[in-house]
C-alpha positions as CSV (number, residue, x, y, z in Angstrom):
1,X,86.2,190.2,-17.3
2,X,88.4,187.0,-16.6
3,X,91.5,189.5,-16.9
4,X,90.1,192.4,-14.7
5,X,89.3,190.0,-12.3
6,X,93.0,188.7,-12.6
7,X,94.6,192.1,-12.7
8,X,92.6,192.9,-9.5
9,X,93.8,189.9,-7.6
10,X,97.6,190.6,-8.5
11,X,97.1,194.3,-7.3
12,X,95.5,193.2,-4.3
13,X,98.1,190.8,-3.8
14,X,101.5,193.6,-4.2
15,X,99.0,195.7,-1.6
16,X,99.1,193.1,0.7
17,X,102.7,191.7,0.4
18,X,103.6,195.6,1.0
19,X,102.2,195.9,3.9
20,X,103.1,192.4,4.9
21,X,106.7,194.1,4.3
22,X,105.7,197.4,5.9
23,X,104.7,195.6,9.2
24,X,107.7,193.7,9.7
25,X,109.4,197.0,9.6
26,X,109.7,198.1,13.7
27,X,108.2,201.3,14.8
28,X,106.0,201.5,11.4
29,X,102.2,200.9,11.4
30,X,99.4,202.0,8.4
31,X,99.4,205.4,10.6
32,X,102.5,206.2,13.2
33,X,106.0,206.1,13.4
34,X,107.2,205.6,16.9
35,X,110.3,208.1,17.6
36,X,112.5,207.1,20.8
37,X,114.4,209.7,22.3
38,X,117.0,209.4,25.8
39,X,117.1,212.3,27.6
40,X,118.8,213.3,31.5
41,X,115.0,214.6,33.0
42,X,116.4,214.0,36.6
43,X,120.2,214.5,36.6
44,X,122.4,217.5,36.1
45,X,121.7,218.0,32.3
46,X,118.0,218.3,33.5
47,X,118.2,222.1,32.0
48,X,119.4,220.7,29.1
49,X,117.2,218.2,27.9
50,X,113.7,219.2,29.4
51,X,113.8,222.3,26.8
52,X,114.8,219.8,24.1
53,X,112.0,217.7,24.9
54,X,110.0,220.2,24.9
55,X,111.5,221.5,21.2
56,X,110.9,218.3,19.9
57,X,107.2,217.3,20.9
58,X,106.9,221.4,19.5
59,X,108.2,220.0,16.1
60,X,105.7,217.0,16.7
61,X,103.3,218.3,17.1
62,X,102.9,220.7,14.4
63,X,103.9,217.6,11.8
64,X,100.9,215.8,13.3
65,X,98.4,219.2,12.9
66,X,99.2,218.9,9.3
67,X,98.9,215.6,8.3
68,X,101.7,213.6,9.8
69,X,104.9,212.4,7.4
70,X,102.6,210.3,4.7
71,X,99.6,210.0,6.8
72,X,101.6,208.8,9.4
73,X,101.7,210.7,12.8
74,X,104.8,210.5,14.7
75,X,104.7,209.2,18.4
76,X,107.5,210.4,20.6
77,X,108.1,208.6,23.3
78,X,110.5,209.8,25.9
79,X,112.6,207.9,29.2
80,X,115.3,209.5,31.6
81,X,118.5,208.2,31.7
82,X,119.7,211.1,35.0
83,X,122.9,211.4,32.7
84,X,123.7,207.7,34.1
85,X,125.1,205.3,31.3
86,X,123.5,202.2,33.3
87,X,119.9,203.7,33.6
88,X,120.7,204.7,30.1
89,X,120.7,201.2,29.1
90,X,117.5,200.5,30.9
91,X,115.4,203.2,29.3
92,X,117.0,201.9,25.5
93,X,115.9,198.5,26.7
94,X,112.0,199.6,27.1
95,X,112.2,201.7,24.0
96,X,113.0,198.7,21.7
97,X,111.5,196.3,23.6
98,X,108.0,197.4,24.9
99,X,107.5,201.1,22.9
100,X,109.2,199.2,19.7
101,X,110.7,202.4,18.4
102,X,111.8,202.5,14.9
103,X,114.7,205.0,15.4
104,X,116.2,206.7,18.1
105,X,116.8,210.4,18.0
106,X,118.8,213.0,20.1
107,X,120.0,210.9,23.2
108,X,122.0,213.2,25.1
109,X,125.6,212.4,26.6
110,X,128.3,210.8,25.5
111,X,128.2,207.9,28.0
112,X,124.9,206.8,27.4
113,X,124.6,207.4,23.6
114,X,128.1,204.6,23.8
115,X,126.1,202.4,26.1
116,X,123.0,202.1,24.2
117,X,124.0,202.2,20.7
118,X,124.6,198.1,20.3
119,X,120.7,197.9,21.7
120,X,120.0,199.8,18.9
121,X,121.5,198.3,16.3
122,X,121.0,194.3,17.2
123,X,117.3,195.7,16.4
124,X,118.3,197.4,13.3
125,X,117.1,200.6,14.6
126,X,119.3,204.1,13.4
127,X,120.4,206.3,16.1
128,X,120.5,209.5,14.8
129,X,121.2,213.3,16.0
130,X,122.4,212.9,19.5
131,X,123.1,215.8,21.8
132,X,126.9,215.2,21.9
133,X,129.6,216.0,19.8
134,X,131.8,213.0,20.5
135,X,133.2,211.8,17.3
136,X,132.3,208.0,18.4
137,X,128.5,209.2,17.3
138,X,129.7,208.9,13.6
139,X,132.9,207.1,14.0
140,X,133.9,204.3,13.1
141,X,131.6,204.4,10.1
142,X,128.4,202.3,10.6
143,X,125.0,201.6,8.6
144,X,122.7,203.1,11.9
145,X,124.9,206.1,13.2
146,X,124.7,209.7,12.1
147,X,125.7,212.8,14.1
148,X,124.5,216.6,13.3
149,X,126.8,218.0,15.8
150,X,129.8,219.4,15.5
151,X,132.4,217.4,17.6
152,X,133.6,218.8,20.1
153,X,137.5,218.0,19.2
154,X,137.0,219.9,15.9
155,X,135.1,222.9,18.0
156,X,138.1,223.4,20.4
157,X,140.9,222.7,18.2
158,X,139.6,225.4,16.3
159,X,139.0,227.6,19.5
160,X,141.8,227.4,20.9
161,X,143.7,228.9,17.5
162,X,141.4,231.4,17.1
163,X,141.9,232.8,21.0
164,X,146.0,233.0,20.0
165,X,145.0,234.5,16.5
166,X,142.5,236.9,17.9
167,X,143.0,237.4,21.2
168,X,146.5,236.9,21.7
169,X,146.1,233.7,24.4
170,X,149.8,232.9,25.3
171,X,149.7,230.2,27.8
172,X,146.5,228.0,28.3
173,X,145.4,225.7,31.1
174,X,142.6,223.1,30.7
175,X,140.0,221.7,33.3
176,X,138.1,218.6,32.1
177,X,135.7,216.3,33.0
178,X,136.9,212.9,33.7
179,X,135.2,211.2,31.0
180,X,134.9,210.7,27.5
181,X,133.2,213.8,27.2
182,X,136.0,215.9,28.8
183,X,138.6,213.8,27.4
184,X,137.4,214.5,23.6
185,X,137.8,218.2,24.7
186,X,141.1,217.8,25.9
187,X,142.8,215.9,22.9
188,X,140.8,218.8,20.2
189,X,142.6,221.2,22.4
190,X,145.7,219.5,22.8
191,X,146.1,219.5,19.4
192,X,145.1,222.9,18.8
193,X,147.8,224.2,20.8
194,X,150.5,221.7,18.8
195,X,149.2,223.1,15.5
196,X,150.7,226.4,16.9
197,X,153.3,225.7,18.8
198,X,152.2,225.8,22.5
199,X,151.0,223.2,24.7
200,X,149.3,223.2,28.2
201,X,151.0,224.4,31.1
202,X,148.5,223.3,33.3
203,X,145.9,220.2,33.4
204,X,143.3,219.5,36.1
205,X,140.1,217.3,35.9
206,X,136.9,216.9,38.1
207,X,134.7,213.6,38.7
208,X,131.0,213.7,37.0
209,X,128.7,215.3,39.6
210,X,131.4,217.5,41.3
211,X,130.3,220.9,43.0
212,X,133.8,222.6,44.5
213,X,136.2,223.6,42.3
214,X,138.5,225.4,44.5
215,X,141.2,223.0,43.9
216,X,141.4,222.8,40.6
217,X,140.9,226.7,40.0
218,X,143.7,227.5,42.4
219,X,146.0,225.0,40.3
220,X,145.2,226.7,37.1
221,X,146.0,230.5,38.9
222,X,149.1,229.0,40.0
223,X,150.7,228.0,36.7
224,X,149.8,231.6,35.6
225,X,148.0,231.0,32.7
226,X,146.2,233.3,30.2
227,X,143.1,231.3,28.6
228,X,141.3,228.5,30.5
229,X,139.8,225.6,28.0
230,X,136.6,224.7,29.9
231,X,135.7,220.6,29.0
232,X,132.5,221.6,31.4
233,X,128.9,221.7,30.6
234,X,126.2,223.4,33.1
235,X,127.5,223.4,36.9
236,X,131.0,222.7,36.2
237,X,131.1,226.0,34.1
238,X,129.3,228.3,36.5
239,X,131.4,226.9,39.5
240,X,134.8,227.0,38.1
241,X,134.2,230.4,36.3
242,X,132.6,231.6,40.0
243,X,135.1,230.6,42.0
244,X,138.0,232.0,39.7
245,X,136.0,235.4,39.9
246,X,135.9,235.0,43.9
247,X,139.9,234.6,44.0
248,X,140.3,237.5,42.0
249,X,141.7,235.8,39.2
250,X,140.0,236.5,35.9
251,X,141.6,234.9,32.5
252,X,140.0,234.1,29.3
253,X,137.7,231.1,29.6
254,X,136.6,229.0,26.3
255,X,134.4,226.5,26.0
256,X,132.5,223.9,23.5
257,X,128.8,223.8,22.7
258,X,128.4,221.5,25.8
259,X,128.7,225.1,27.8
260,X,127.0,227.3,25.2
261,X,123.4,228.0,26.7
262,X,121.7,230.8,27.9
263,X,121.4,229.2,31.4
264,X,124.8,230.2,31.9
265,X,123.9,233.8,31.8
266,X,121.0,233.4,33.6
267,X,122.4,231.2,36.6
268,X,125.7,232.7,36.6
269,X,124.9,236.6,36.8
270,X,127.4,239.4,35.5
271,X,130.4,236.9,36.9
272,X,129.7,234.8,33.1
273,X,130.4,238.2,30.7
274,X,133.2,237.7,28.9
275,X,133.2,233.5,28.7
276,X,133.7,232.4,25.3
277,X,132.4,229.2,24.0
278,X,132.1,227.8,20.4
279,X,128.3,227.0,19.1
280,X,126.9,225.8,16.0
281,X,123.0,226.9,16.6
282,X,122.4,230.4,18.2
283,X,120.1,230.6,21.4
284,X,117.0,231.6,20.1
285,X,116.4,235.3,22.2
286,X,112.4,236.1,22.5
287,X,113.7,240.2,21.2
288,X,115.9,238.6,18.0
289,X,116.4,240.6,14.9
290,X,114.1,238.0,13.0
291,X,110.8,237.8,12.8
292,X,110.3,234.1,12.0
293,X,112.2,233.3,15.3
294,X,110.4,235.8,17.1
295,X,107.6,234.0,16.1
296,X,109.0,230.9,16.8
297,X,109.9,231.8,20.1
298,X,106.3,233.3,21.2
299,X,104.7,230.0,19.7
300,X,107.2,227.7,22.3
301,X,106.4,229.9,25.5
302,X,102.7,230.0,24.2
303,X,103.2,225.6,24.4
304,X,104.9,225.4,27.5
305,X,104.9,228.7,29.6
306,X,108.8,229.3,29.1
307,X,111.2,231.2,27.2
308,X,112.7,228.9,25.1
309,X,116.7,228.0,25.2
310,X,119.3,226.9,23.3
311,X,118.1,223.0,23.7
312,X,114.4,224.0,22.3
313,X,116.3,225.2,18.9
314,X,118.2,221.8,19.3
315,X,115.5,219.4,20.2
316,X,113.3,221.2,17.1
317,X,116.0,221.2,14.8
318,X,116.6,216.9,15.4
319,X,112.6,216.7,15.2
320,X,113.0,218.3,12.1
321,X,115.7,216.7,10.7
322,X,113.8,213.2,11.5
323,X,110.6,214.5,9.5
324,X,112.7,216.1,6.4
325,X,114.5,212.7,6.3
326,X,111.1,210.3,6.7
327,X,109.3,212.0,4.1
328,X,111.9,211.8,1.8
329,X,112.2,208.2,2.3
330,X,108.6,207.5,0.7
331,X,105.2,205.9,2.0
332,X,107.6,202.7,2.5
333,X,109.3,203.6,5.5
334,X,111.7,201.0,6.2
335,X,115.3,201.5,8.1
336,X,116.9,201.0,4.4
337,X,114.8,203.7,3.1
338,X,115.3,206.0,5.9
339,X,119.2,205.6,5.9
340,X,119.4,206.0,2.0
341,X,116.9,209.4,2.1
342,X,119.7,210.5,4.9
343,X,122.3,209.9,2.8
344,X,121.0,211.5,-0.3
345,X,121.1,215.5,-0.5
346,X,122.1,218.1,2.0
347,X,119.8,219.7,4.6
348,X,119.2,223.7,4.0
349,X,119.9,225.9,6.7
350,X,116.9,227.0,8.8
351,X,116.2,229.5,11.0
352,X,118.4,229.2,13.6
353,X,121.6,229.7,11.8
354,X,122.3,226.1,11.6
355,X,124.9,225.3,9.1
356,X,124.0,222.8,6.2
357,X,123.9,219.4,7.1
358,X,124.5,217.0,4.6
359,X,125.4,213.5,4.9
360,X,126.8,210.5,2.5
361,X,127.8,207.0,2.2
362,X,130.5,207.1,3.7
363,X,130.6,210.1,5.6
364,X,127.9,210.6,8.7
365,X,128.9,213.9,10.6
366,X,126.5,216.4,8.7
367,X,128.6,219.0,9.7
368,X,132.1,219.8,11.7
369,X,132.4,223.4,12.0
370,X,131.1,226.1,14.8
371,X,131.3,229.6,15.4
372,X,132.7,232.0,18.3
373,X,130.5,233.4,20.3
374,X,130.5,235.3,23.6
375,X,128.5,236.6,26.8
376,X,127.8,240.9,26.7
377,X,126.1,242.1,29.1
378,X,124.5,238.9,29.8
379,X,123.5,237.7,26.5
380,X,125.3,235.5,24.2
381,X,126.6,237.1,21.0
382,X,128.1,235.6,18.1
383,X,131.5,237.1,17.3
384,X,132.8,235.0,14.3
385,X,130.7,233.0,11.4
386,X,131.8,229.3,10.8
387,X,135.4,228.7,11.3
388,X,137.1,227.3,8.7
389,X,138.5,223.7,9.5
């Protein structure tokens, strides 16, 4: 009896020094994980990021219906950065502070994924899957960074070659945001072009925010050029492909996955068919050839009394990601045993075409290649499979 009763007091002991151990970890109770995400809910990426909200409570939710990852239910917990780094910083600051996330998945842009990063990690707290393809989400290499997107530099460098191989671009202009978005796109291009011989003939950039691009377009015309590499997202798109169009002047246009969504399209009328832009996930059509997304797709307007876009097949794909990675990590959820479970075996493709992701030690972009695709008769349609890097 003397030795039950010992054995009983030593297991009750590990119990309680685990979850002595499992409290200390931030974001992790006996039942929820608390999942921070940044998104621009009020600026212009709005159309972007309100679907991949949406996506990822979707993704959620159903983990929750069926039990959670471990018993645990995930809590997602959302702020609005308006696509401004300095309210960026802000909404990280109430996530660590007063939601006490324990990671922080999908931010979207460029400038406020930089700003808010060392918030994250003074807290030990992983940012992981942001909506950008900026090579400074995985780069340099560090413990808390990992990136699912395809940079954008590897996307348009590849582009550009494949519009000399396969469309026969001869001379190529570039219009760019002025930022480190539009900047990434213009050195992937730039050295594209010197892979093959060419450079620009013509550069012109735009401030964040802009809505004429007159200027700029009449520039590009008058240098003459062929293909036009678009470092735009959303507005910047529609407006400088519109206003070409209006002058009557109607080159090849090539974007990254920062362009590639089905509001372009649907904003932009017939004056989008023909824009090119690389993707790496295909926008998930209501009518598609598969059943599963067609399923998909009825479930998400069913949810939230939409079509869903391009950024619901994101924001569910990071949601997912975030749930294959927890439960593999074990009942002891810790930021160790998260990053390690990351690190350890690749990520099958799923339903959206996505490629495989797979991360390692020493390498945290899960993927760096995209495909061509382009708009017929007001649908996006994928012309090429993966490039080859």
């Amino acid at each position: 009896m003397k030795r039950t009763i010992i054995k009983a007091a030593v297991l009750a002991a590990a119990t309680t020094l685990a979850w002595s151990a499992q409290a200390q970890q931030l974001g992790v109770t006996k039942d929820t994980i608390v999942l921070g995400s940044i998104q621009d809910l009020s600026g212009p990426l709005a159309g972007f990021s309100k679907p991949a909200r949406n996506g990822m409570q979707m993704r959620v939710d159903e983990i929750n219906a069926l039990g959670g990852v471990h018993g645990r239910k995930i809590k997602l917990v959302v702020e609005d950065s308006g696509y401004d780094p300095k309210k960026g910083i802000l909404a990280a600051q109430k996530l660590v502070g007063q939601d006490k996330i324990f990671a922080m998945a999908g931010t979207i842009g460029t400038g406020v994924a930089m700003a808010t990063m060392p918030i994250l990690f003074e807290k030990n707290i992983p940012h992981v899957f942001p909506l950008t393809g900026a090579r400074e989400m995985y780069e340099p290499l560090h413990k808390l960074k990992f990136s699912f997107a395809s940079p954008y530099y590897y996307q348009i460098r590849s582009g550009v070659k494949w519009m000399a191989r396969e469309r026969g671009a001869s001379s190529y202009c570039i219009i760019y945001q002025d930022d480190e978005f539009g900047l990434e796109v213009m050195r992937g291009a730039e050295d594209g072009l010197k892979q093959i011989g060419k450079s620009f003939v013509e550069k012109t950039t735009f401030k964040r925010g802009a809505t004429d691009f007159s200027a700029q377009v009449a520039k590009m015309k008058g240098s003459n050029c062929d293909t036009v590499v678009m470092g735009t997202i959303i507005r910047e798109t529609l407006g400088t492909i519109g206003t070409a169009r209006k002058m009557g002047w109607n080159p090849n246009f090539i974007g990254t996955t920062a362009s590639y969504t089905d509001l372009i399209h649907k904003l932009g009328g017939p004056a989008m068919n023909g824009f090119y832009s690389m993707n790496q996930v295909a926008v998930p059509y209501p009518d598609d050839a598969s059943k599963n997304l067609r399923d998909w797709a009825a479930a998400y307007k069913a949810q939230f009394k939409e079509d869903p876009g391009l950024f619901s097949a994101y924001g569910y794909v990071i949601a997912d990601l975030f749930y294959q990675t927890a439960k593999r990590a074990g009942p002891n959820l810790t930021t160790d045993s998260f990053v390690k479970a990351l690190e350890s075996a690749p990520f099958p493709r799923d339903m959206f075409g996505s490629p495989e992701y797979k991360f390692t030690a020493t390498q945290h972009l899960g993927n760096q290649q995209s495909r061509v695709s382009q708009i017929q008769n007001g649908k996006w349609v994928n012309i090429t499979d993966y490039l080859p890097e």
